[in-house]
N, C-alpha and C positions, 0 to 999 in steps of 0.2 A: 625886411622888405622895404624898399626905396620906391617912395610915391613919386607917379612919372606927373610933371607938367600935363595940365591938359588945356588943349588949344583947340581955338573954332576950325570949324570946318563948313564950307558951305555948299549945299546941295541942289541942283535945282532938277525937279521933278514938276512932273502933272496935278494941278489943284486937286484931284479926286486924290489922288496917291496920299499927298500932304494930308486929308483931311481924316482918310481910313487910318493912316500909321498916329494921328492924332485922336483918334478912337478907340486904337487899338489898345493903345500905350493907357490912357485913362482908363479903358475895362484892366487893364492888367497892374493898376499902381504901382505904373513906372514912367518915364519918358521916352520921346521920341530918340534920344541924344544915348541912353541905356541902350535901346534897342540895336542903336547903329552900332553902337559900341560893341555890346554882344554879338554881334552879325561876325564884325571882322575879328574879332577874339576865336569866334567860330573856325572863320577861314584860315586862320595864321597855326592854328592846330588842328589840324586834319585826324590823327591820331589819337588825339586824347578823346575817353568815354564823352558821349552824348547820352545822356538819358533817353527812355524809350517814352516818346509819346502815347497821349491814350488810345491813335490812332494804331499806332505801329502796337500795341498792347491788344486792342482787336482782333487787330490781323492776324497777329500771333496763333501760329497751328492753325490754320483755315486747310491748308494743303497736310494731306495723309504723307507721312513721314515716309513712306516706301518713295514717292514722286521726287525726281530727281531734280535740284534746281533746272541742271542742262535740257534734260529733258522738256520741262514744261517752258524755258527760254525758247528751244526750238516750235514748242505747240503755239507762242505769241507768236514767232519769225511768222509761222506759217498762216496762222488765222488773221493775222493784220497786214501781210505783206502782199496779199494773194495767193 
């Protein structure tokens, strides 16, 4: 495997934005410069496994298996559309 160059990149965002993704990165012992990175690593494979969050692990079986995606798609169309 062939380590690629890596070059700056400059962003310019909202003070609060800057200060939370610099919070976030130190609760997470990583950097803000990881995170960007990881972002676009993200987008450029669509495809490839994503692990399941603790959130989406929650969630996990909330809906009784008989409930059909489609089905409860059209119950949102309807209870949020009018």
């Amino acid at each position: 495997m062939q380590l690629e160059e890596k070059r700056k990149l400059t962003l310019r965002l909202e003070e609060h934005l800057i200060q939370r993704a610099k919070a976030y990165a130190s609760q997470h012992d990583t950097s803000v410069s990881h995170l960007v990175e990881s972002f676009f690593r993200n987008l450029s494979s669509p495809d490839e496994f994503i692990p399941e969050t603790a959130l989406v692990r929650q969630l996990n079986g909330i809906l009784p298996p008989e409930i059909r995606l489609e089905d409860y798609y059209e119950y949102l169309v309807e209870k949020y559309n009018g």
